[in-house]
LOLONU-5952 format. One line per 5 residues: their letters; for each residue x, y, z of N, C-alpha, C. Coordinates in pm, 1 decimal. Example, Ala and Ser with C-alpha at 12.3 -4.5 7.8 and 13.67 -1.06 7.14 Angstrom:
! residues 2
as) 1319.0:-569.0:780.0:1230.0:-450.0:780.0:1320.0:-330.0:780.0; 1285.0:-225.0:708.0:1367.0:-106.0:714.0:1290.0:3.0:787.0
***
This chain:
! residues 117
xxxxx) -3410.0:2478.1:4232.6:-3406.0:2361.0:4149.0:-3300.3:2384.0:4041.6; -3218.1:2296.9:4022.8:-3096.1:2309.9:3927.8:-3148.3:2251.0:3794.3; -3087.1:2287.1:3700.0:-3113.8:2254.5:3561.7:-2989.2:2117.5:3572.6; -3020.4:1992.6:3497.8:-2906.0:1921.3:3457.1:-2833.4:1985.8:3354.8; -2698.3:1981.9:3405.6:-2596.6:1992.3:3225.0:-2572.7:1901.6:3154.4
xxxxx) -2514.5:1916.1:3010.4:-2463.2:1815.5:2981.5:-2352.7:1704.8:3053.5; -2279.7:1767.9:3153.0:-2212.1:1744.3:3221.2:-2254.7:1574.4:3288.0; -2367.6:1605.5:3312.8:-2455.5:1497.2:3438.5:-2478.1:1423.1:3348.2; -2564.9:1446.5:3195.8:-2591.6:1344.8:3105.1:-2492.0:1252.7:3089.3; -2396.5:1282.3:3038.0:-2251.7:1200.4:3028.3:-2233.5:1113.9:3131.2
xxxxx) -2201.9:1206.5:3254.5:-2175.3:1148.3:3354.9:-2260.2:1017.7:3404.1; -2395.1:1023.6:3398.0:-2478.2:942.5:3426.5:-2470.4:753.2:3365.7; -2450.1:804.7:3285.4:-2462.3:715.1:3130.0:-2291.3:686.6:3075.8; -2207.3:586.8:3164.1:-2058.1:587.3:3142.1:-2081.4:469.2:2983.9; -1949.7:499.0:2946.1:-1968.8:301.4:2892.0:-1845.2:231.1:2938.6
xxxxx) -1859.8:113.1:2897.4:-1770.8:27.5:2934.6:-1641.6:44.6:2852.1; -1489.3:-16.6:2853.2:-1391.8:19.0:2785.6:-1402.8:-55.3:2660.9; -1495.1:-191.1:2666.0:-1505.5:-236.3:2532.0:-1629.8:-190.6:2444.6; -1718.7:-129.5:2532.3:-1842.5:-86.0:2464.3:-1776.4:107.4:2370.9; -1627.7:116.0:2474.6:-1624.1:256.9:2355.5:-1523.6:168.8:2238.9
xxxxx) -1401.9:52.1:2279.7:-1346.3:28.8:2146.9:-1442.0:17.4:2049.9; -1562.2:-58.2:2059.5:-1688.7:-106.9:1973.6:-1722.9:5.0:1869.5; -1746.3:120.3:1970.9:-1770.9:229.9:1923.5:-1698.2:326.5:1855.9; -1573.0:271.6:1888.5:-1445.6:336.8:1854.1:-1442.2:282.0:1695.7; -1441.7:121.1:1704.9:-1406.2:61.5:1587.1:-1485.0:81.0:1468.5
xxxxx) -1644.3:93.9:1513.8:-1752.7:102.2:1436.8:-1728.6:266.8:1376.6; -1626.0:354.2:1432.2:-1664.5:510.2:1348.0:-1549.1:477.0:1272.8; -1451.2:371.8:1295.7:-1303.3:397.4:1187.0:-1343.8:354.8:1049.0; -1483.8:233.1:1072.5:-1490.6:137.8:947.1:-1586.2:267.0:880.6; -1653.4:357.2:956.2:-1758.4:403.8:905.6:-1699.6:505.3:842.5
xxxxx) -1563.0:578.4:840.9:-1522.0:679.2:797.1:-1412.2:597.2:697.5; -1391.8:502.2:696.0:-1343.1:417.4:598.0:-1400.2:407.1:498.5; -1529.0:323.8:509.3:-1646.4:375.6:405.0:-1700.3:510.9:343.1; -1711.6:629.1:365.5:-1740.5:715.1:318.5:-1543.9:767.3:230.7; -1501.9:735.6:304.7:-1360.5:785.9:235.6:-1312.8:677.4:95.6
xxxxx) -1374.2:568.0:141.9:-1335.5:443.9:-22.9:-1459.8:491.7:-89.1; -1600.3:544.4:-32.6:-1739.6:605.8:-137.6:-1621.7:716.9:-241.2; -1608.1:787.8:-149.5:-1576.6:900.8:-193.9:-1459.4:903.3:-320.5; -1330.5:852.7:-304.8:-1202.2:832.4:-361.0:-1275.9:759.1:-486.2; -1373.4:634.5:-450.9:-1419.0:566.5:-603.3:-1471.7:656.8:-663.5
xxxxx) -1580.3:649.7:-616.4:-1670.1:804.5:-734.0:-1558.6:894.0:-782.9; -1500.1:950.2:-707.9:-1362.3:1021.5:-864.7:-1301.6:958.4:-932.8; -1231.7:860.5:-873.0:-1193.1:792.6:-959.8:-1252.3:731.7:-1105.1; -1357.6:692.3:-1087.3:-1433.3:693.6:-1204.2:-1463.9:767.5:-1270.0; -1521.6:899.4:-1253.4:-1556.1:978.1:-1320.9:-1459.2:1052.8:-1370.6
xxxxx) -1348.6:1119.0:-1267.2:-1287.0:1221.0:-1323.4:-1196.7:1162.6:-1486.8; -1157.9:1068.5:-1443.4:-1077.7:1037.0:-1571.4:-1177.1:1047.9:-1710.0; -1263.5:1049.1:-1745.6:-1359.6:1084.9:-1866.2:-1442.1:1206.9:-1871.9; -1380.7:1276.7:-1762.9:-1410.8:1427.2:-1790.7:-1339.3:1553.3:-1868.0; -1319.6:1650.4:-1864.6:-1317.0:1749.1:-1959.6:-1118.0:1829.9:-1889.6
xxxxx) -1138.8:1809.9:-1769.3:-1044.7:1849.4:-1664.2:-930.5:1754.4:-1677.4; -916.1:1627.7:-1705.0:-831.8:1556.2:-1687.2:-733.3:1605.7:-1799.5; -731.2:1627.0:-1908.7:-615.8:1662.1:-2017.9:-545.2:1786.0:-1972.0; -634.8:1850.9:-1878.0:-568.9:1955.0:-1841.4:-506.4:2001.0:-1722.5; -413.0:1906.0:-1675.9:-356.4:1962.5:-1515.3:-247.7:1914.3:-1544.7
xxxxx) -134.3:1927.9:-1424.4:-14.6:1980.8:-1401.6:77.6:1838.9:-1450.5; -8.0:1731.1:-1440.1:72.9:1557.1:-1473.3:71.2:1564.1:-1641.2; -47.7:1577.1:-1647.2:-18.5:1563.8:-1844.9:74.8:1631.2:-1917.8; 88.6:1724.2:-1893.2:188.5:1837.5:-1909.9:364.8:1795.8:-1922.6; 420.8:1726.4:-1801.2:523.8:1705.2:-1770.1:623.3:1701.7:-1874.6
xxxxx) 603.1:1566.6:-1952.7:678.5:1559.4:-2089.8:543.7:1480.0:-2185.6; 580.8:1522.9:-2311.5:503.0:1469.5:-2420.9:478.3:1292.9:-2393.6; 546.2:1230.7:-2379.7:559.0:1067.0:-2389.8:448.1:1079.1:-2274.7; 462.8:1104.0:-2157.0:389.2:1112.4:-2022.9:231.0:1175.4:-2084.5; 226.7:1260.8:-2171.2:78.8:1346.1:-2192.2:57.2:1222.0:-2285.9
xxxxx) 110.5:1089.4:-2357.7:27.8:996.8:-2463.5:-10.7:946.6:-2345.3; 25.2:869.7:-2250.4:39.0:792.1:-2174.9:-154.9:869.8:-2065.0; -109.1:959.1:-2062.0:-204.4:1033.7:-1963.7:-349.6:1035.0:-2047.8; -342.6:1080.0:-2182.6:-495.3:1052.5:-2254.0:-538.6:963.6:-2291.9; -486.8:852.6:-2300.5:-467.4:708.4:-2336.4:-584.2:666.4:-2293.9
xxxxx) -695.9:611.0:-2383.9:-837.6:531.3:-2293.3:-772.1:449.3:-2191.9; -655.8:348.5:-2258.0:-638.3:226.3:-2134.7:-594.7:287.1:-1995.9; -488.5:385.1:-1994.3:-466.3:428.4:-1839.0:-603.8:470.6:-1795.6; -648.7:563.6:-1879.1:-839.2:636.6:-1798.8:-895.7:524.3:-1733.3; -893.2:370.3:-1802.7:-1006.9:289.7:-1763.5:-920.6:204.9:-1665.4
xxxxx) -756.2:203.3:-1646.6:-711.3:165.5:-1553.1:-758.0:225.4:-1396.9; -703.8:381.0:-1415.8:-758.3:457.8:-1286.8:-934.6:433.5:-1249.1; -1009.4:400.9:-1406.8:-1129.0:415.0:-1311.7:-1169.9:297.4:-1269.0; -1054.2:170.9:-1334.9:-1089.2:42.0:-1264.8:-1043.3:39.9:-1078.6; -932.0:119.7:-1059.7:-940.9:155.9:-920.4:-1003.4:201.3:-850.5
xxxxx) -1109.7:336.1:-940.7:-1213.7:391.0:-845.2:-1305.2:245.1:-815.5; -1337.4:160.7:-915.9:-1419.4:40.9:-895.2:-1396.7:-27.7:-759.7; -1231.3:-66.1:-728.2:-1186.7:-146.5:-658.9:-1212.5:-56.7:-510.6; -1226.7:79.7:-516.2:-1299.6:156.4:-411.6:-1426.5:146.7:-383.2; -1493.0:144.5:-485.2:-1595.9:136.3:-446.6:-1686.0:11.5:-405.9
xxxxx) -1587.0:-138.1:-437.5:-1655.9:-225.6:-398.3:-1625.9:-272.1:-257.2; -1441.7:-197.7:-215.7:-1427.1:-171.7:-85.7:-1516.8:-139.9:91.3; -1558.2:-42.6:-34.9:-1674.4:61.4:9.5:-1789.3:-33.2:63.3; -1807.5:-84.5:-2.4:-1942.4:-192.4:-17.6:-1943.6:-289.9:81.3; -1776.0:-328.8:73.6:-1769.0:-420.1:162.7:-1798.1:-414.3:314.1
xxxxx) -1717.5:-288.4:341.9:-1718.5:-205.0:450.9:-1832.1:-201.1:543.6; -1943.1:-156.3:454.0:-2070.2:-96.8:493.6:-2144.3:-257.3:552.0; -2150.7:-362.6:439.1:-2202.8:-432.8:507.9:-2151.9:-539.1:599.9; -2021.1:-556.4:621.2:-1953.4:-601.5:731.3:-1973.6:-491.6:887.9; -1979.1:-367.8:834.7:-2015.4:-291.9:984.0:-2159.2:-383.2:993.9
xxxxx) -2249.8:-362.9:927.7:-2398.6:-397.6:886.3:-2430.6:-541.1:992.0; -2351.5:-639.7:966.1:-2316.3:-797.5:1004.6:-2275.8:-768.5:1145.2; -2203.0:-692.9:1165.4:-2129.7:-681.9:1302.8:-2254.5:-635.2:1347.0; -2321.2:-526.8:1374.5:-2447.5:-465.5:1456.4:-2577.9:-576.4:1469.1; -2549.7:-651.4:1348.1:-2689.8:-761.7:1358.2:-2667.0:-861.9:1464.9
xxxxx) -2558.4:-892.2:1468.2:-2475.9:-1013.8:1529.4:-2462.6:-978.7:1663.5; -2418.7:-888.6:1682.2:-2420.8:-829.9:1817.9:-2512.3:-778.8:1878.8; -2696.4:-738.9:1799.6:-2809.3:-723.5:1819.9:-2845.8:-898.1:1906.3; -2791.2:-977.1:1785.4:-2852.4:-1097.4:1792.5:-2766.3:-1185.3:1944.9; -2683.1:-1137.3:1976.9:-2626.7:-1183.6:2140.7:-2689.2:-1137.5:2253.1
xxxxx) -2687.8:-1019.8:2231.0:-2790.0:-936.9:2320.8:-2916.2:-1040.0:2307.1; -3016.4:-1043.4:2257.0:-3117.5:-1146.9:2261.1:-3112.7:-1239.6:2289.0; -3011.6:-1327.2:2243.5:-2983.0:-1506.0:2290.4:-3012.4:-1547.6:2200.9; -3017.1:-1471.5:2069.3:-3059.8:-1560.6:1921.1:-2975.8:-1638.0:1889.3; -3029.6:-1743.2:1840.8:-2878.2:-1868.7:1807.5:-2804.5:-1797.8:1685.4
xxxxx) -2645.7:-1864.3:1721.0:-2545.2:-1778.5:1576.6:-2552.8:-1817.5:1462.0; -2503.7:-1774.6:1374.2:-2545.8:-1793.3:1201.6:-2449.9:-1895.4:1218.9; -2563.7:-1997.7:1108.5:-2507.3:-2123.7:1061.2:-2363.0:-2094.2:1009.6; -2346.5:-2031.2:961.1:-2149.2:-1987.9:897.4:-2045.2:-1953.4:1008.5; -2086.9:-1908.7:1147.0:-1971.0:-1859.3:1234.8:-1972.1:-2050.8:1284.9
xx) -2040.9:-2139.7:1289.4:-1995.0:-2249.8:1363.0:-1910.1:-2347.1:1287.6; -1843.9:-2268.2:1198.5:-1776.8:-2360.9:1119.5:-1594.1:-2298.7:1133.9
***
C-alpha cells in the first residue's frame, strides 16, 4: 500500500487558469495591504519619535536640519503615513467585497443593488 505524496494532492485538485489569476490577484491586493499597513504605521509614528533628529537627512546642511524638525514637515510625512493607511483600508475591504460577491454567484444570490447601475 503506497502512502499519497504531496505530489498526488496537488495533482488531484488542479485549478482553473482563472481560478489561479483570482488567486493570483487576491495575494497581490493582500500583500498590498499589509505593505500600505505597514509603510503608514511608520510613517506616523516615526516622525514624533526620539530617532528622527537623528539620522543621516537632518544632518546634510543646516537650512535642510530647520526644515527636517519642523512640526509642519513631521505632520506632513505623517499625513502620508495617513494616506497609507486609509489605502490600506481600502484594500482590505475591496478584497473583502470581491470574496462576498463572488461567494454570492456561486449561490445565485441576486447582485447588489449598486453593480446594476
Amino acid at each position: 500500500m503506497a502512502l499519497a505524496g504531496p505530489r498526488d494532492a496537488v495533482s488531484s485538485r488542479t485549478l482553473s487558469p482563472s481560478r489561479r489569476a483570482r488567486r493570483g490577484t487576491r495575494l497581490v491586493g493582500l500583500l498590498l495591504a499589509i505593505l500600505c499597513f505597514e509603510m503608514g504605521i511608520f510613517l506616523v509614528a516615526f516622525p514624533w519619535s526620539s530617532y528622527w533628529g537623528s539620522n543621516f537627512f537632518s544632518w546634510l546642511t543646516p537650512a535642510w536640519r530647520s526644515v527636517w524638525i519642523s512640526p509642519y514637515f513631521r505632520g506632513a510625512i505623517s499625513g502620508l503615513g495617513l494616506i497609507n493607511l486609509y489605502l490600506a483600508l481600502l484594500e482590505i475591504f475591496r478584497l473583502q467585497f470581491n470574496q462576498q460577491s463572488r461567494d454570492d454567484d456561486s449561490t445565485g444570490a441576486k447582485p447588489h443593488p449598486a453593480e446594476n447601475s
